[in-house]
C-alpha positions, 0 to 999 in steps of 0.5 A, spaced: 544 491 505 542 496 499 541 502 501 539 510 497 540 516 500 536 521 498 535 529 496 534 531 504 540 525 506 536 520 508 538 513 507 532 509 504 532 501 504 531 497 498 531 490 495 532 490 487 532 482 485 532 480 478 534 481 471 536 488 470 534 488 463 527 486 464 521 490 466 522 493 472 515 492 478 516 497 483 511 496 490 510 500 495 508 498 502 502 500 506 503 503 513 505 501 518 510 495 516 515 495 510 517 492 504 517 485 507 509 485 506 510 484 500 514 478 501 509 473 496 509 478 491 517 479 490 517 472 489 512 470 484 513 476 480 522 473 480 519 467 478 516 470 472 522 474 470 520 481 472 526 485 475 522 486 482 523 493 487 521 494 494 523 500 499 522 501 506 519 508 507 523 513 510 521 512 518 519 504 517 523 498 517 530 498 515 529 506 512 533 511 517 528 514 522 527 522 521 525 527 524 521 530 520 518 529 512 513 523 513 508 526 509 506 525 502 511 530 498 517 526 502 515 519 500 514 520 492 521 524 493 524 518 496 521 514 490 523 519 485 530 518 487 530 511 489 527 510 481 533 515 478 539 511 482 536 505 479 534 509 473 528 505 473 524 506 466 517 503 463 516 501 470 509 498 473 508 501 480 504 498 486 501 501 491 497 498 497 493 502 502 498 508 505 503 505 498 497 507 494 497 515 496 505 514 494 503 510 488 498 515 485 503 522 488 509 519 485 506 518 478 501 524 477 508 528 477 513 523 473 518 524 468 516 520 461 517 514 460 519 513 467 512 509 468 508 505 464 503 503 468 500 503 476 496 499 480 492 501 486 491 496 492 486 497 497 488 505 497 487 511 500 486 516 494 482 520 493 482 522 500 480 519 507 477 524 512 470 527 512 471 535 510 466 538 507 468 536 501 468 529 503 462 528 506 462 521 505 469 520 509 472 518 515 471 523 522 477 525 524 476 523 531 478 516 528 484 518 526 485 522 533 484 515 537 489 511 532 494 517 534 493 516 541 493 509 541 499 509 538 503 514 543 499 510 549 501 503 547 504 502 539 506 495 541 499 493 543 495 497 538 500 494 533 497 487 535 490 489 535 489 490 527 493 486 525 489 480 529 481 484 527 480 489 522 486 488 517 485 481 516 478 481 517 479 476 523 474 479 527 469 477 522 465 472 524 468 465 520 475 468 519 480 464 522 486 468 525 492 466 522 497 467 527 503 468 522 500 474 519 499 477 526 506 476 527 509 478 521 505 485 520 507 487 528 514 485 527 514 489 521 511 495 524 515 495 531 521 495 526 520 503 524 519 509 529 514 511 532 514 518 531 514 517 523 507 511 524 504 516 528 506 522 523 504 518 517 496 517 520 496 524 518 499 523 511 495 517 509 488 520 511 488 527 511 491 528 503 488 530 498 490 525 491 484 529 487 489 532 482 493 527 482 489 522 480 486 527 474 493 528 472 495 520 471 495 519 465 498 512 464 493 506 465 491 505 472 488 498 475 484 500 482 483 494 485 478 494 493 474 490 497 468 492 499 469 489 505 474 492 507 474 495 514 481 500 514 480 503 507 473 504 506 470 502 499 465 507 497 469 512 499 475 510 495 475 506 489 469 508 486 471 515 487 479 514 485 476 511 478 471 517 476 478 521 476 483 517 472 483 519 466 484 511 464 483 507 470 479 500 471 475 497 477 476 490 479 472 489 486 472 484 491 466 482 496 468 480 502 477 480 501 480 484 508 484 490 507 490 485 507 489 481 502 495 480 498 496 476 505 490 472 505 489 470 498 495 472 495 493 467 489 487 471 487 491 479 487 498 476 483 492 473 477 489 480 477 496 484 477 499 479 472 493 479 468 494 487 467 500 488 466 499 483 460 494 487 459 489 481 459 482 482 462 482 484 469 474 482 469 470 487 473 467 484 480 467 478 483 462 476 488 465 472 493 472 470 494 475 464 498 475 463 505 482 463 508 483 456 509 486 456 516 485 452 523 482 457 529 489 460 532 488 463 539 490 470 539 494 472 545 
């Protein structure tokens, strides 16, 4: 399996498929899992003939399990030095959820010519928890019950999301689709639990303003206003107000995870900016995903 090692000799995991000479997607995951929720998106993108990159942040899936850096300054390190061994240029970067923090830290700091344009998927920027600055965020008591959560039963808790809020599977209508519950959980038992429990804190107590004021390339915000993990009116609209060339596309009723439920409506929106057609602005109410009801153990 490839693998990078970086400045501080971590050994980070990547994939790295298709044509080296053709425009380089690089796509950054959420937490807990790895590179493999981006599974549908690797596939389709090779198909359209764009070099497709995907790494395991360091603590999670295949990436070596660290003591210590699980913050938002280790994760952009690693992906600088991923995007120097590959010496990735004119790259569009795509971050999901946590995957969108790393996106908007790595970018607002990046080498010109390195990065054309980012997307933001359901992402955690500006800044997750409530603070006086933040008065419309996430207690920190929320983010305490995740930790203790975790460290009391990660096995259980990691059913637990996946089988309600991040697929919108507690929602009434919504079918449970058992693969997706198993595969989020196989991915996020993969890495360690110190680093899922250490990235709570990076993914929800960073603060992404001055990032987000210093990107200067396009960016795509995409979210969901539905979306029960991130929520939306304190994320997208505010993540917008601060790019200097940022575009809003939002959903009604999509889950956090919706790359995996209605992956064909998230691809055309990708691809139609990284054409640079138009994205369209909102659309009132997507699809229903099509399952038959699955009993979740």
């Amino acid at each position: 399996m490839p693998f990078i090692t970086t400045r501080d000799g971590t050994e980070i995991f990547y994939k790295d498929w298709g044509p080296k000479e053709a425009q380089p997607i690089v796509f950054h995951h959420g937490w807990p899992p790895s590179a493999d929720d981006w599974d549908n998106q690797l596939m389709f993108f090779l198909g359209k003939g764009y070099r497709v990159i995907a790494h395991d942040r360091r603590g999670h899936g295949r990436s070596a399990q660290t003591d210590g850096g699980n913050d938002m300054h280790h994760y952009a390190a690693d992906v600088e030095d991923l995007v120097e061994t590959l010496d990735l240029r004119n790259a569009i970067h795509i971050g999901h959820s946590t995957g969108g923090g790393e996106v908007a830290h790595y970018v607002a700091k990046a080498k010109p010519g390195r990065v054309a344009k980012a997307i933001l998927l359901d992402a955690v920027p500006p800044v997750m928890v409530k603070k006086d600055t933040n008065p419309g965020g996430t207690p920190i008591e929320v983010f305490d019950g995740f930790r203790a959560a975790l460290a009391n039963d990660r096995a259980q808790f990691y059913l637990d999301i996946p089988s309600g809020p991040f697929y919108n599977f507690n929602r009434h209508g919504v079918a449970p689709i058992e693969g997706l519950i198993r595969n989020w959980w196989r991915q996020a038992m993969m890495g360690s639990v110190k680093a899922g429990y250490e990235c709570i804190k990076a993914f929800s107590e960073t603060d992404f303003t001055d990032d987000l004021k210093s990107i200067e390339v396009p960016v795509l915000v995409i979210h969901s206003e539905d979306d029960q993990i991130v929520p939306y009116a304190d994320s997208a609209p505010l993540t917008v107000q601060l790019l200097k060339n940022g575009r809003l596309k939002t959903y009604k009723d999509l889950p956090h995870g919706c790359h995996a439920t209605h992956p064909d409506l998230i691809n055309a929106d990708f691809l139609a900016f990284i054409r640079g057609e138009d994205v369209g602005l909102k659309s009132e109410a997507a699809p229903a995903i099509i399952a038959e009801p699955i009993p979740v153990a």
